[in-house]
N, C-alpha and C positions, 0 to 999 in steps of 0.2 A: 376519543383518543385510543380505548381499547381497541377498536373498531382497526382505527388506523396500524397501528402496530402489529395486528394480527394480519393482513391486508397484506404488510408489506414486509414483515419479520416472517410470515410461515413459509413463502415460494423461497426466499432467499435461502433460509437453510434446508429446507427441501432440497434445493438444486447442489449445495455441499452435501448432505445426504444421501444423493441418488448416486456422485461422484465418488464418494468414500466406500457405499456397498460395493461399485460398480470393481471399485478395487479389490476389495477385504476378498469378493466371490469368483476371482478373475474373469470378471464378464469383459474387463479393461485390463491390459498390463498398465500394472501401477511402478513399474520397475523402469521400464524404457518408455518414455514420455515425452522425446526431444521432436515427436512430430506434432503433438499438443501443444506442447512448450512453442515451436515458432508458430506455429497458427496461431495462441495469445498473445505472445510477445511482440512478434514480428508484424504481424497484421492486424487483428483485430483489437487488441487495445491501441494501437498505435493512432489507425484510421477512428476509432471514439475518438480518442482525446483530440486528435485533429481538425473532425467536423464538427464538437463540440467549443472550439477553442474560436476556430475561423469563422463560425457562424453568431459572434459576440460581437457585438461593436468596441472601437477602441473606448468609447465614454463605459462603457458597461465593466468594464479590463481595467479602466482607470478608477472606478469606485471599489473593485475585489483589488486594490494593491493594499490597502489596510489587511485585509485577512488572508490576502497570498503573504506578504511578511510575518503576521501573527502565526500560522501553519509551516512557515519554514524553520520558525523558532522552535515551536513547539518538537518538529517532527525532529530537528537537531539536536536540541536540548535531551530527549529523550534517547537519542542514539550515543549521544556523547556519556551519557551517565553510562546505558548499561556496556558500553564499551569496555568505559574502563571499571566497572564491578567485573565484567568478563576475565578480564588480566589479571586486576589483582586481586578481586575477592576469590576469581572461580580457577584464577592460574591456566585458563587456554589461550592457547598461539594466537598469532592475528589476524589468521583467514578462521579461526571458530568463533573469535570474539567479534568481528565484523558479522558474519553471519546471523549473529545472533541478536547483535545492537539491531541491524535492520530489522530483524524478525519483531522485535518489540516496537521502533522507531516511527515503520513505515506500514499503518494501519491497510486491510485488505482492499482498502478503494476503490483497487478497480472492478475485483468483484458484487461487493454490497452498497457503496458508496451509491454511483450511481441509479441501479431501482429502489432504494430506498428513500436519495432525494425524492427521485419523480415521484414514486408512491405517496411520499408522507409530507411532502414541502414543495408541490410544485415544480417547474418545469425550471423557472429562475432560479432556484436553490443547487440545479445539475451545475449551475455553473463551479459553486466553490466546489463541488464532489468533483469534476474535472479538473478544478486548480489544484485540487489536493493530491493525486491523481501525480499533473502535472510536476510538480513541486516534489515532490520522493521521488519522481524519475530524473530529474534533473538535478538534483542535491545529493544523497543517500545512498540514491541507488550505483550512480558511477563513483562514487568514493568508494563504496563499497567493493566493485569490481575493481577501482585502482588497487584499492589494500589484496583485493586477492591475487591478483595480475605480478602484485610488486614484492607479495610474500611467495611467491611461487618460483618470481627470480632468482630470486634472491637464496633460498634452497634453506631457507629458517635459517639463515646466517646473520638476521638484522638487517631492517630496511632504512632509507632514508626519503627525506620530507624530497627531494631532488628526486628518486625512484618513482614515488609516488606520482608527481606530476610528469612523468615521463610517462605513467600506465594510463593518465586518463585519455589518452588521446582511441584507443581501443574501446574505452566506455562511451566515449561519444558517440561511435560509429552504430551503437546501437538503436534501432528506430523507435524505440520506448523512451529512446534520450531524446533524441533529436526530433522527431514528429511535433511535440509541443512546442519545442525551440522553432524552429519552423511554424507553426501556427501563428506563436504572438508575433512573429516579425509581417506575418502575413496581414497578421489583422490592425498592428502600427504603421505598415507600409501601404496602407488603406489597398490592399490586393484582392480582389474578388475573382473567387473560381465559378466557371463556368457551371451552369446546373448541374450538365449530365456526371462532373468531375466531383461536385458536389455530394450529386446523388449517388456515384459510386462507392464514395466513401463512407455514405450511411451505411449504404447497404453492407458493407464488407464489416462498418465496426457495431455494428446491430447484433454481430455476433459474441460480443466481446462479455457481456454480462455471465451470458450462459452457458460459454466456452471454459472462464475465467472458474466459475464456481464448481463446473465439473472438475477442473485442474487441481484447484485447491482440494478439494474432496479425493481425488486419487496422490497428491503431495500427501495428505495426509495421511491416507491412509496405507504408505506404503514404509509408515516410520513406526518405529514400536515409541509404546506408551509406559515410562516407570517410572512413578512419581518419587519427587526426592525435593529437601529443599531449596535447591534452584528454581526447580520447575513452579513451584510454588511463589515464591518470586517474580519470577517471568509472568507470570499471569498476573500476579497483583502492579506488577509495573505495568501491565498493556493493556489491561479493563479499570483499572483503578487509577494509579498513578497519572498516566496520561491526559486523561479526559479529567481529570481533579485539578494540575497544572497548568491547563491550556483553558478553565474558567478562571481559576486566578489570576493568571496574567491580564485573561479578558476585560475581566473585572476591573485589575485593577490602570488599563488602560481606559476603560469607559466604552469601549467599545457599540459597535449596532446591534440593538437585539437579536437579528438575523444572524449574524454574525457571530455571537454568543452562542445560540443555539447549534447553529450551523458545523463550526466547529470543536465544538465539544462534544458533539453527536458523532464526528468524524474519528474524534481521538479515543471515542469508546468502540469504536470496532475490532474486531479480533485482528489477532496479527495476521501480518501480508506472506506470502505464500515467494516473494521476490528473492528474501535472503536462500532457504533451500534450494530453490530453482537455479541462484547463482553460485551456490555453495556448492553441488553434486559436481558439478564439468570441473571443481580445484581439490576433491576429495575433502569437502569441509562441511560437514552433518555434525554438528556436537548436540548431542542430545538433548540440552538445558533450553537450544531451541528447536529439536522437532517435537520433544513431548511437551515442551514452552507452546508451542504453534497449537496441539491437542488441548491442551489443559483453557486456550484459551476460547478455545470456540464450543467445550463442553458447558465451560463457564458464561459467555458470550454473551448467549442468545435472553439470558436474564439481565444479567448487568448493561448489555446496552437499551433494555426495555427501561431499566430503574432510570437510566441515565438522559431515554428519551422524553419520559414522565415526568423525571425534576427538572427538567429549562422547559416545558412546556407548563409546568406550573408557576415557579418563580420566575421564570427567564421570559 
């Protein structure tokens, strides 16, 4: 198991390491990033979660609807809490408190999830990492652009539950929404793509691991770091809390070992790089989550090793 962990824990944050210096050194502008940003966003994560979604059978989609519910819960549950710790414990508005609940909510998946399954769990196992993937971009992530869309309106005069769903129709349009929406309807409407359509969409979303983790690494490190007790907080909600939550529920649903492990492996990974990314275009960086985002991947790289060791021993 050390074997394994070291295998597939050292490239990954290598590749946010190499991303982070690339910034700290300006080998990279870590300041204007909006042409990185759609090459992840836009293409490359879009075309993964696509070809890995389309190339599942419906029986295979119908056995992962247990743990695509269990991960919608979880990634919910956890965005709902630190929302409103955001409002009212921490007193920020609701394009910072949005920002923030994502940054803890919606684990980094599409950059570690992925080589991490394949490395440590097989080829079968990409499938939840793509659900998970799937599931924050089609939950979390467009509430989360609603609440910023519909606090930007609104000009911090107070929004409404009616605003809101007037904003999402802007979040759907985005291809990190809609690429997976499109998938499962492709893969229930028993749709098959032609090879070559196929093979293009590898090839395009092949890029998406190593894109992703450089991304994150220059998100990061273009945010200052000063620890206080939010931040402190924020890390224990998104390496602790999370993956602690989403075994007890597992638990205590009974759930499949796979499935157990699976996901509680997911909930331990540092937080997603999606809230910043959507927070900078509405002026909404609160700092409980860009040094929240630091604190957790300083932290990370050990607590998701404890966390891959206990369900590979009990679980």
């Amino acid at each position: 198991m050390t074997k394994v962990l070291v295998d597939t824990l050292v490239p990954i944050f290598v590749g946010l390491l190499l991303g982070y210096i690339a910034g700290r050194r300006g080998m990279m502008d870590n300041q204007n990033v909006r042409n990185l940003i759609v090459l992840v966003m836009n293409f490359a994560i879009p075309c993964a979660l696509f070809s890995t979604i389309i190339g599942s059978s419906r029986a295979v989609l119908l056995q992962h609807i247990p743990a695509a519910l269990m991960i919608t819960l979880v990634f919910s549950a956890l965005y709902l809490i630190s929302y409103i710790w955001a409002r009212r414990g921490l007193g920020m508005s609701l394009s910072d408190a949005s920002v923030l609940a994502l940054t803890i909510g919606f684990p980094n998946s599409a950059a570690i999830a992925l080589p991490l399954f394949r490395g440590a769990y097989g080829a079968e196992a990409t499938v939840t990492a793509a659900l998970s993937i799937a599931i924050g971009s089609i939950t979390i992530s467009p509430l989360t652009l609603a609440l910023l869309e519909a606090d930007k309106q609104s000009a911090g005069n107070g929004i409404s539950i009616g605003r809101i769903f007037r904003s999402f129709p802007r979040a759907l349009i985005r291809p990190v929404v809609w690429a997976p929406l499109l998938a499962l309807i492709g893969v229930f409407s028993d749709i098959y793509l032609p090879s070559f359509v196929a093979g293009t969409l590898t090839t395009l979303g092949s890029a998406a691991t190593g894109s992703a983790l450089i991304l994150t690494g220059l998100v990061v490190s273009a945010q200052s770091f000063r620890f206080s007790g939010s931040v402190a907080i924020t890390t224990v909600l998104k390496l602790v809390v999370q993956p602690l939550f989403a075994l007890c529920m597992m638990l205590l649903f009974r759930m499949d070992h796979n499935d157990v492990r699976n996901i509680t492996v997911i909930s331990a990974i540092p937080g997603g790089f999606f809230g910043l990314v959507f927070g900078k275009g509405f002026n909404a960086t609160p700092e409980a989550a860009s040094s929240g985002l630091i604190g957790t991947y300083l932290m990370g790289w050990l607590t998701l090793a404890l966390w891959m060791l206990l369900v590979a021993r009990f679980f």
